[in-house]
C-alpha positions as CSV (number, residue, x, y, z in Angstrom):
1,X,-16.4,22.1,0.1
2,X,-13.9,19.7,1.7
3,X,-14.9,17.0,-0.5
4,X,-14.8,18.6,-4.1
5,X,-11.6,17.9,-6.0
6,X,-9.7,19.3,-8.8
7,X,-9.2,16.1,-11.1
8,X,-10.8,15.0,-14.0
9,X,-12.2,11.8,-12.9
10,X,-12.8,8.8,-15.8
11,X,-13.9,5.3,-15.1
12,X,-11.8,2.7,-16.5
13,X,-11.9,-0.8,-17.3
14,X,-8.7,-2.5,-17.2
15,X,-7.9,-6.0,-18.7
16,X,-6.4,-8.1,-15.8
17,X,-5.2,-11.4,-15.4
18,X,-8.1,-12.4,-13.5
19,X,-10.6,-10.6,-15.9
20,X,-11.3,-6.7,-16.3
21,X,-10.6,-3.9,-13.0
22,X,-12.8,-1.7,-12.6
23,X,-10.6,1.4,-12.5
24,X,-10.5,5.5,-12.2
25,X,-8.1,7.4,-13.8
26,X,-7.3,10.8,-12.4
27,X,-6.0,13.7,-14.4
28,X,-5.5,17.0,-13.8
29,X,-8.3,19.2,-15.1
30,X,-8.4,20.5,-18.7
31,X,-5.5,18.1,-19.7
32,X,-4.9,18.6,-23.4
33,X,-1.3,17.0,-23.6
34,X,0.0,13.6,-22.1
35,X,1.0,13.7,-18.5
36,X,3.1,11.5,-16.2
37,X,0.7,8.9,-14.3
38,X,1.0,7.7,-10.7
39,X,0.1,3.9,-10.4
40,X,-1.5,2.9,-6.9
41,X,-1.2,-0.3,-5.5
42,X,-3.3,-0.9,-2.6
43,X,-2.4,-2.5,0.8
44,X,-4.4,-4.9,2.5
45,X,-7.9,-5.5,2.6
46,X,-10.6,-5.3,-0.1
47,X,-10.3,-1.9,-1.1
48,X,-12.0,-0.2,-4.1
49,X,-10.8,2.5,-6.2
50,X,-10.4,5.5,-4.3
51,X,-10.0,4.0,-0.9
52,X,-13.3,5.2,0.0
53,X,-12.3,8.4,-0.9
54,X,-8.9,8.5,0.8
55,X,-7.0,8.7,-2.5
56,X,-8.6,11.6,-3.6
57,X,-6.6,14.1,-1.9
58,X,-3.5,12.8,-3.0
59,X,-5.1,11.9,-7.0
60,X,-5.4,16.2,-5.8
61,X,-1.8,16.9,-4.7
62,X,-0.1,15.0,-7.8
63,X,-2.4,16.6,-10.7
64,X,-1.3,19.7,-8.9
65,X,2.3,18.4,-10.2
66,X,1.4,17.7,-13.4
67,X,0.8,13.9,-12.8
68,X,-2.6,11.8,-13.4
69,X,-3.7,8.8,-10.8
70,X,-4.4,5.4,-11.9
71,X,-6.5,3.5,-9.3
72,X,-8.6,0.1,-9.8
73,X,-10.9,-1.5,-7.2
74,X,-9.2,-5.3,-6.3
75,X,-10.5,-8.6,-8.0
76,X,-13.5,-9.0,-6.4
77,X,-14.3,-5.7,-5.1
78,X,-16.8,-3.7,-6.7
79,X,-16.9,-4.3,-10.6
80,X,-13.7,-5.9,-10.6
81,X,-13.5,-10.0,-11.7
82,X,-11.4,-11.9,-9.7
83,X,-11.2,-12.7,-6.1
84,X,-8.1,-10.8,-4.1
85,X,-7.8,-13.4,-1.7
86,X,-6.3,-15.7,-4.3
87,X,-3.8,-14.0,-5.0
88,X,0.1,-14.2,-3.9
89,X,2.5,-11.1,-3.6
90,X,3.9,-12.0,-7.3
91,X,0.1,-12.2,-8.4
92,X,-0.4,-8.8,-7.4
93,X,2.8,-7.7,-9.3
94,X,1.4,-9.3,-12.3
95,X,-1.7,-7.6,-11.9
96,X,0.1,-4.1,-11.6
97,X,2.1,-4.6,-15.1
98,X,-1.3,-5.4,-17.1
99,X,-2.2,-1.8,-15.6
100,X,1.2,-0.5,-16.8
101,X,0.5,-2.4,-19.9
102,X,-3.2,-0.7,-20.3
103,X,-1.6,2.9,-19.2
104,X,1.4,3.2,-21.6
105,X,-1.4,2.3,-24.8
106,X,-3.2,5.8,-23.4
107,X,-3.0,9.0,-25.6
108,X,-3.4,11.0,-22.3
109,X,-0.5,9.6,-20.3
110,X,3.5,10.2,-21.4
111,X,4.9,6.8,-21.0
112,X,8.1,7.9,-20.4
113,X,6.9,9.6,-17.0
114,X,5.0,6.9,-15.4
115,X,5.8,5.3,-11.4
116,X,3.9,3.5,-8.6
117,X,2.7,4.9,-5.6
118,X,1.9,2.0,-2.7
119,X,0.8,1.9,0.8
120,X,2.0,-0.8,3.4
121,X,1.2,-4.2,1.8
122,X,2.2,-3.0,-1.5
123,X,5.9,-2.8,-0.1
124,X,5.8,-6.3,-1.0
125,X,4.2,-5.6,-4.9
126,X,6.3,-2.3,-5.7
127,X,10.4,-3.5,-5.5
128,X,9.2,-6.9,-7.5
129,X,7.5,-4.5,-10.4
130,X,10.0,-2.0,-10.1
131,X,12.8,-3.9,-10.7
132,X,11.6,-5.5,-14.0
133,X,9.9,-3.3,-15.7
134,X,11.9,-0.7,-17.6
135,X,9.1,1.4,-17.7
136,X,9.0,2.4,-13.9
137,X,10.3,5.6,-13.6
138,X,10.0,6.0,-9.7
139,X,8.4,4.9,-6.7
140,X,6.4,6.7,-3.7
141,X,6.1,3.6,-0.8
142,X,4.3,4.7,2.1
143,X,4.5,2.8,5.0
144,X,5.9,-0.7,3.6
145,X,7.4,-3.7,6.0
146,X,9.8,-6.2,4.6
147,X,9.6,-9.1,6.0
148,X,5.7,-10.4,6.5
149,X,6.7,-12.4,9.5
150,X,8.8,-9.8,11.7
151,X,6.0,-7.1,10.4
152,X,3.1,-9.2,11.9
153,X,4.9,-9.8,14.9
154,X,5.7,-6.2,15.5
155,X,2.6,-4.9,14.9
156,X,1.2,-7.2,17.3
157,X,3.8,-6.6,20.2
158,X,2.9,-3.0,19.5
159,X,-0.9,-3.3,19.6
160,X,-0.4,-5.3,23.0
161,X,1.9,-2.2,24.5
162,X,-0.9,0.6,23.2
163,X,-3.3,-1.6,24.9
164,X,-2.0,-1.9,28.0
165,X,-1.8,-5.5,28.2
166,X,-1.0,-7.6,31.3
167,X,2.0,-9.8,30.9
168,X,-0.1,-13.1,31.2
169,X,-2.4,-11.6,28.2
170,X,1.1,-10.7,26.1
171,X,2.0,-14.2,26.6
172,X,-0.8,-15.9,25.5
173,X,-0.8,-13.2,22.1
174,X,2.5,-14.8,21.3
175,X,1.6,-18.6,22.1
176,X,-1.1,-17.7,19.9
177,X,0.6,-16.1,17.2
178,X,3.2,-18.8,17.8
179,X,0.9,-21.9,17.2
180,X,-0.7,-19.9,14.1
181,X,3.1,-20.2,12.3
182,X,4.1,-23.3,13.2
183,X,0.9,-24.5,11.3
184,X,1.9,-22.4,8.7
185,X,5.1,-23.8,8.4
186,X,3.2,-27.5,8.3
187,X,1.1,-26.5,5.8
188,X,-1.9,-27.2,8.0
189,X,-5.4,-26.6,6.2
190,X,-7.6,-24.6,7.7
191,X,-9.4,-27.2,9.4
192,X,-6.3,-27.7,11.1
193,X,-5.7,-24.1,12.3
194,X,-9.2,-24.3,13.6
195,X,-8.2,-27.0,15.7
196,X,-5.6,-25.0,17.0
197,X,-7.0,-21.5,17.5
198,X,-6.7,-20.7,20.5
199,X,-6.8,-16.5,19.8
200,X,-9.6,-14.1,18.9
201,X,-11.9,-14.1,15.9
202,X,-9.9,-16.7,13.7
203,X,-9.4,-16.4,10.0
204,X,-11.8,-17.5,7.5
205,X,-11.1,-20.8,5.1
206,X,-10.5,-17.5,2.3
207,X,-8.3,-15.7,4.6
208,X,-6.3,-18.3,5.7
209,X,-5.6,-19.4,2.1
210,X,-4.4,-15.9,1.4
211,X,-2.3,-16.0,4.4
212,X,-0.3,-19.4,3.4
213,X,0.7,-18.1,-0.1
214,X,1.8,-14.6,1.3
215,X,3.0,-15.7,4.8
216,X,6.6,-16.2,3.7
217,X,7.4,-12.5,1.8
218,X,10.2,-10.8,2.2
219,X,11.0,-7.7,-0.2
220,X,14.8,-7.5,0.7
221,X,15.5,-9.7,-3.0
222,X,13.4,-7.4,-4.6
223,X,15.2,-4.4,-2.9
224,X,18.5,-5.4,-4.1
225,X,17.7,-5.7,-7.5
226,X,15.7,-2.2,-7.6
227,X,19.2,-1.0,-6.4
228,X,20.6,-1.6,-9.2
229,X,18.0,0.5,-11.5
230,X,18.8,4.3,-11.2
231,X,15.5,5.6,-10.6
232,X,14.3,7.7,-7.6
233,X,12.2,6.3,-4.4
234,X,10.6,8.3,-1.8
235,X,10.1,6.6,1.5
236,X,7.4,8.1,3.6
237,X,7.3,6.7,7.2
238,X,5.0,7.9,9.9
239,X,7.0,7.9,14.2
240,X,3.7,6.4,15.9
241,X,3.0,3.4,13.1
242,X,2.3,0.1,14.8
243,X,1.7,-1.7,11.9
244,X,5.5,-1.3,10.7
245,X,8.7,-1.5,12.3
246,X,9.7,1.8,10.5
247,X,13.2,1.9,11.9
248,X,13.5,-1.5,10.3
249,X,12.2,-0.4,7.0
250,X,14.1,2.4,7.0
251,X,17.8,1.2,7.3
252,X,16.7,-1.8,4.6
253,X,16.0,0.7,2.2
254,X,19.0,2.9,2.8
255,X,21.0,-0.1,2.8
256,X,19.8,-1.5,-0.2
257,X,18.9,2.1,-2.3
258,X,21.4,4.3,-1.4
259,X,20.9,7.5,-2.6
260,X,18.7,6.7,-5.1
261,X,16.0,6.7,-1.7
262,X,14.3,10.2,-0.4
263,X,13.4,9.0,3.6
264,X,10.1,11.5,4.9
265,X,9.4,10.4,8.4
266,X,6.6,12.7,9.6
267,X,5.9,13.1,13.7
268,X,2.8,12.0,14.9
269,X,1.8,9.9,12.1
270,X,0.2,6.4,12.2
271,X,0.5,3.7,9.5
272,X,-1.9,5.4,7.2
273,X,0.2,8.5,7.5
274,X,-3.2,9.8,9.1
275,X,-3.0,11.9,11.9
276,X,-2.4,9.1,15.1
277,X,-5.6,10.2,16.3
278,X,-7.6,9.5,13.4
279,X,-6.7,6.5,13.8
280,X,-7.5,6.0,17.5
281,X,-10.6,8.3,17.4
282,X,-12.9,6.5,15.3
283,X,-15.6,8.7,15.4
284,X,-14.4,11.8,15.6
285,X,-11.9,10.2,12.5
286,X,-15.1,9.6,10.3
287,X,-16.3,13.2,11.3
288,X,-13.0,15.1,10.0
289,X,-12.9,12.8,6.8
290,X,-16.4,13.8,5.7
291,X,-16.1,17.0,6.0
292,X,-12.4,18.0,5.9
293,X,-10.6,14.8,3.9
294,X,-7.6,17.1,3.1
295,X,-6.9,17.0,7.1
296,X,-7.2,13.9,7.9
297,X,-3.2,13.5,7.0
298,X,-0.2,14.5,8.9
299,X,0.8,18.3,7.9
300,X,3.5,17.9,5.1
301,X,2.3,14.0,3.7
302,X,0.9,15.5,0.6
303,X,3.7,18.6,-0.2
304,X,6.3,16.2,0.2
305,X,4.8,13.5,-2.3
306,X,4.0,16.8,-4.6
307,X,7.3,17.9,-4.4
308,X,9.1,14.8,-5.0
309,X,6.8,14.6,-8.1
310,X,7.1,18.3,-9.2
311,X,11.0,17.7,-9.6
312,X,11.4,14.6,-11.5
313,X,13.1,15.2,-14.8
């Protein structure tokens, strides 16, 4: 069956700085000796766990290399305390080294072989936890921006040119998105960015709070102090994201890593390193990961991530 998994699946409780995170840990099946574990750190949104089940292929791939999978539903999500919206970037990396803290204490895991895997958002989480904690062996970061600002305008000028907008309707996204950082620059309450709105849905009073502690990250600090730590990074980048400026991303991190980073750029793939049309189709996208999860990412995402793994020291 598409949807049944080689792992050893355990629910977790984590003790986190907002309370306990409800967790899974992952390991590959019939473990009997300690193994290297793979931290996730989601993106954005309230995401549990598994990602609805989108982790799972990869929790697959990685026990194939000998590696277990540490996952935890946000504050707020699920059984988890907490409430992710009140968090900042920094809170997040806080959050990751309590599950650092939690994993190295396990007989099952090898605490000399433990890393962070993290998907778009999280590009903003990983260099931060990376970089001070000795204990990081290696990083997977799919899909992150670097600069929150120059990512949400890209991904809207993107969005704008897949959608065919008129010129008038491009110029009234950017007046839009234009007005929304000027109050953020004012510190404006939400009240105030009500006032304002003149876009679509607006943010909620939760959303907007989230947005004003986050609004000014930018991982290139982060970056160059992860430089100077000699531990492998894989980069995985997809050509069709709109989400990411991934020509951007990619020359920071070169720049900034060296050789220490591994770039995988993989055709036809959209931020989620799904195929571009899962994305786009929605239906037929629910369809192929309910009954085929293993396809719903571009050919050679889950090798490369296996490989990179597999040949750690």
């Amino acid at each position: 069956m598409g949807h049944t998994y080689d792992l050893d699946e355990r629910r977790v409780a984590i003790p986190g700085p907002a309370g306990d995170l409800d967790g899974v840990l992952a390991l590959p099946p019939g473990t009997t000796r300690p193994v290297g574990l793979v931290v996730f750190v989601h993106g954005d949104g309230p995401v549990d766990a598994t990602s609805d089940g989108f982790y799972r292929p990869l929790w697959e791939a990685f026990a194939r290399a000998g590696y277990a999978s540490l996952s935890w539903s946000k504050p707020g999500v699920g059984a988890s305390d907490g409430n992710w919206l009140d968090q900042s970037m920094h809170d997040r990396a806080l959050e990751v080294g309590a599950a650092l803290d939690w994993a190295r204490r396990q007989d099952v895991i090898d605490p000399k072989r433990i890393g962070l895997w993290g998907a778009s958002q999280a590009g903003w989480v990983l260099p931060e936890v990376a970089a001070t904690r000795d204990d990081v062996r290696f990083v997977i970061a799919v899909a992150p921006a670097i600069n929150w600002l120059r990512q949400g305008r890209f991904n809207l000028l993107a969005e704008l040119d897949h959608d065919g907008a008129s010129a008038d309707e491009r110029a009234r996204a950017v007046a839009a998105s234009d007005t929304t950082r000027r109050l953020l620059r004012a510190g404006a309450t939400h009240a105030e960015y009500l006032a304002a709105h003149r876009g679509p849905e607006p943010m909620s009073a939760a959303r907007w709070g989230f947005v004003s502690r986050n609004y000014t990250a930018d991982a290139t600090a982060d970056l160059v102090a992860l430089g100077v730590r000699d531990i492998p990074v894989l980069l995985v980048l997809g050509d069709e994201d709109r989400h990411v400026d991934v020509d951007e991303t990619e020359a920071t991190y070169r720049a900034l890593l060296g050789d220490r980073v591994t770039v995988a750029c993989f055709a036809g793939a959209a931020h989620s390193l799904a195929r571009s049309w899962v994305e786009d189709d929605a239906l037929r996208g629910i369809v192929t990961a309910v009954l085929a999860p293993r396809q719903v990412f571009v050919p050679g995402f889950l090798d490369a991530q296996r490989a990179f793994l597999a040949a750690l020291p």
